[in-house]
C-alpha positions as CSV (number, residue, x, y, z in Angstrom):
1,X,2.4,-2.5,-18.8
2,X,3.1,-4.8,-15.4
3,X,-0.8,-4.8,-15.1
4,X,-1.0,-5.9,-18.7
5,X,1.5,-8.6,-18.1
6,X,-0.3,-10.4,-14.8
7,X,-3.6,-10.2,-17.1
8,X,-1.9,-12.2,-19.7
9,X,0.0,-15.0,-17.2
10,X,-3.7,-14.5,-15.1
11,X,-4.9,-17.0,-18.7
12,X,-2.7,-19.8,-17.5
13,X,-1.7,-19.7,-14.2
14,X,-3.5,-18.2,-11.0
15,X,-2.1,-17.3,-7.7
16,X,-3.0,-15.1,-4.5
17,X,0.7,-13.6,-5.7
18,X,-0.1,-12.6,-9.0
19,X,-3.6,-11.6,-7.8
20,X,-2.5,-9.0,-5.2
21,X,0.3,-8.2,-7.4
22,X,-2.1,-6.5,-10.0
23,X,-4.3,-5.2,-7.2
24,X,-1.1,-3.5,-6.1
25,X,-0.4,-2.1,-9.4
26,X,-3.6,-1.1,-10.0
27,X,-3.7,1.1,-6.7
28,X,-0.3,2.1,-7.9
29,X,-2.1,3.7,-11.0
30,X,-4.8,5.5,-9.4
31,X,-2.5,7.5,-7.0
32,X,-1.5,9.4,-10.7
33,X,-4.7,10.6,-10.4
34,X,-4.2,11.9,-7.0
35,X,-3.7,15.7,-7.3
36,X,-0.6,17.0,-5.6
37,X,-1.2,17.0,-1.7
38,X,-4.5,15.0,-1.8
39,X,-3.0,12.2,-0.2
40,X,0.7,12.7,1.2
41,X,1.1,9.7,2.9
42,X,3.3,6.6,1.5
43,X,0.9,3.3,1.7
44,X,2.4,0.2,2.8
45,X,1.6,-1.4,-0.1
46,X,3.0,-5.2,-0.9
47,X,4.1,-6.5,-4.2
48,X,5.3,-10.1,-3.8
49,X,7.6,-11.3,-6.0
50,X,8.1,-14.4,-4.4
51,X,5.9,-17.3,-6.3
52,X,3.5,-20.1,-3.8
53,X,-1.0,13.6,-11.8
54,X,-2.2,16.4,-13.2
55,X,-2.9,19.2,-10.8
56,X,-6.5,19.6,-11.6
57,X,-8.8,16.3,-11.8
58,X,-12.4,15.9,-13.5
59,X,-14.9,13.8,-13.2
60,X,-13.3,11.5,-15.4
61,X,-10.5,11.2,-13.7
62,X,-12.0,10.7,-10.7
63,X,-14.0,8.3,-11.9
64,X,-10.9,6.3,-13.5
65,X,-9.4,6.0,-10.1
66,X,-12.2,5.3,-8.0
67,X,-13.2,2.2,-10.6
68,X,-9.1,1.5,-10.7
69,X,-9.2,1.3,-6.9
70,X,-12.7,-1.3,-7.2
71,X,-10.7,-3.2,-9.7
72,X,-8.0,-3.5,-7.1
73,X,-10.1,-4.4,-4.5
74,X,-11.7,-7.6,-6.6
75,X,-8.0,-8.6,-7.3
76,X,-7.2,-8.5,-3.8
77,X,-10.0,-10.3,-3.0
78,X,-9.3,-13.0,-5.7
79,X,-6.0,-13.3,-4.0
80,X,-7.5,-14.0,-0.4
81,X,-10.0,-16.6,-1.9
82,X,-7.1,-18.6,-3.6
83,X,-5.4,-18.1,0.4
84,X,-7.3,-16.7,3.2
85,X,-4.8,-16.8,5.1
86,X,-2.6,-14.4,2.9
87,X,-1.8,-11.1,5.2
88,X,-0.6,-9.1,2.1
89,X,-3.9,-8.9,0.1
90,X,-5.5,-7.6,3.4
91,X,-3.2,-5.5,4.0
92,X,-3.4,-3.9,0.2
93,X,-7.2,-4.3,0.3
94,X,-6.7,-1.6,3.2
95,X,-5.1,0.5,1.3
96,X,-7.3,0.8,-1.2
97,X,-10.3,0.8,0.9
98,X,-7.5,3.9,2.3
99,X,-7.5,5.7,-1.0
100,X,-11.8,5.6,-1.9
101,X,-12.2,7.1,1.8
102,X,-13.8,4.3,3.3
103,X,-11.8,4.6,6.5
104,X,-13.9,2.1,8.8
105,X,-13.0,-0.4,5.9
106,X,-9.3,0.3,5.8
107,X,-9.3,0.2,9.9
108,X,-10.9,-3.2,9.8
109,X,-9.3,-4.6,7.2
110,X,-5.7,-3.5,8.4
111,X,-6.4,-4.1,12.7
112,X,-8.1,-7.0,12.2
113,X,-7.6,-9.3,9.3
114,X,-4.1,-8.1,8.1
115,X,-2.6,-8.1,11.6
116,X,-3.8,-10.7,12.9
117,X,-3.4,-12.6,9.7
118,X,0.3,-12.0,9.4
119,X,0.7,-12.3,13.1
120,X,-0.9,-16.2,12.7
121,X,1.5,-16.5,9.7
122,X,4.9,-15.2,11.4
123,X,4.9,-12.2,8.5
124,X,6.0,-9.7,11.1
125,X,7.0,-7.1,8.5
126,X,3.8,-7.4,7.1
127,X,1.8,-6.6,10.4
128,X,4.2,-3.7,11.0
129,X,3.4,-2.5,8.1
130,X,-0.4,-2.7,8.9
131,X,0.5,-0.5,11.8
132,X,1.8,2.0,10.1
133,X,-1.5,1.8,8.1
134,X,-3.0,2.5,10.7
135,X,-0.9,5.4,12.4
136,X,-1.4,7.0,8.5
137,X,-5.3,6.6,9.2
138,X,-4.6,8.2,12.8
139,X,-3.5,10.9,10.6
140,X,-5.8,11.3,8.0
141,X,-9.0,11.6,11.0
142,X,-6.8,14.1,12.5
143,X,-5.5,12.1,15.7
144,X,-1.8,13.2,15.2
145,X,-0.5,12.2,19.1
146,X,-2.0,8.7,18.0
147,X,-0.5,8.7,14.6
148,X,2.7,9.8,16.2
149,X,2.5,6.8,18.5
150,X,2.1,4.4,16.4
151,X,4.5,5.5,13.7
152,X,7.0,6.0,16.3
153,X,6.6,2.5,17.6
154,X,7.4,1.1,14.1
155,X,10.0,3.5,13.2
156,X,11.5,1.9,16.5
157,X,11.4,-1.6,15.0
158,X,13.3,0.1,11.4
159,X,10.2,-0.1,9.4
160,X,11.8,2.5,6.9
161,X,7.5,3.5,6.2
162,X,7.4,4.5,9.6
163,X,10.3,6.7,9.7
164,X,8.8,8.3,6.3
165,X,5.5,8.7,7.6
166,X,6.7,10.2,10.9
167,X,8.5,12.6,8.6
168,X,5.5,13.7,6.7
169,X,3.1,14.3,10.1
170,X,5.9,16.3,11.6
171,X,6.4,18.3,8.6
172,X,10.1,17.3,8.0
173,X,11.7,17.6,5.2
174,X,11.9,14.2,3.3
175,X,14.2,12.8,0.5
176,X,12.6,10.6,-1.6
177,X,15.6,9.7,-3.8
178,X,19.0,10.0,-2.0
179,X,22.1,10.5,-4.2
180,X,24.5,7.4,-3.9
181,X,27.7,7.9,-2.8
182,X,29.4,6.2,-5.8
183,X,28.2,5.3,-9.0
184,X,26.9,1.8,-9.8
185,X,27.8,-0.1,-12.3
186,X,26.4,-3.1,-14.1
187,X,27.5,-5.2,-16.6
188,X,29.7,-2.3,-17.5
189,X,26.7,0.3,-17.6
């Protein structure tokens, strides 16, 4: 439905944000058709709010995600043509370029452009983030001392992907939805 909603505000008003926020979304959508273990890394994916599976796939499914993941990739690049100087559509466009098995993409898009993008633009969350990219790529060719490295080095800094990441390479159990202390209410609910 979020997808359906950017669509609709894409009629009247574009921006990189809304852009990269569907691209987002729309990578968001093809994990579901991820079967379970496929991919068991957490992406450092970027929405930004701020204005300027089933077990068994088929070719259908397959196909879904794989054009879900293209359709991702031309939002992210809409994004970056409105601002090429915008670090979070590189660093999404990596991602996805992650998810279709393009790893040479992913690497280039997340060392170079997304890194050194956010580093020109002081996002430093958004380079760290890139890095951890890039440790989960470590991972995925089977370099687990250089994933560890780098996820390590950003778990250091408290990005909280790092220190989930690290978690999955070393085989750690992980929560994914910690119990809060105390109930929360709002507005009486």
């Amino acid at each position: 439905e979020a997808r359906q909603y950017y669509h609709y505000v894409l009629k009247e008003y574009q921006s990189r944000e809304i852009y990269n926020n569907i691209g987002v979304l729309t990578i968001m959508e093809a994990m579901g058709y991820f079967k379970e273990g496929e991919f068991i890394y957490q992406l450092p994916l970027e929405l930004d709010l701020e204005s300027s599976v089933s077990e068994r796939l088929g070719t259908a499914e397959l196909e879904l995600r794989k054009k879900l993941l293209e359709e991702a990739l031309r939002n992210f690049d809409a994004a970056i043509s409105l601002d090429p100087n915008y670090a979070p559509a590189y660093l999404n466009k990596a991602c996805a370029y992650t998810l279709l098995g393009d790893a040479p993409r992913a690497q280039f898009y997340a060392e170079i452009e997304a890194i050194q993008c956010a580093t020109k633009n002081n996002r430093p969350e958004t380079a760290s983030d890139a890095r951890v990219l890039l440790g989960i790529l470590a991972a995925i060719r089977g370099d687990n001392a250089t994933a560890q490295k780098i996820l390590e080095a950003e778990a250091a800094f408290k990005n909280p992907l790092a220190e989930t990441n690290l978690k999955i390479l070393l085989g750690t159990t992980i929560t994914t939805n910690p119990k809060p202390e105390k109930d929360e209410t709002i507005d009486g609910i």
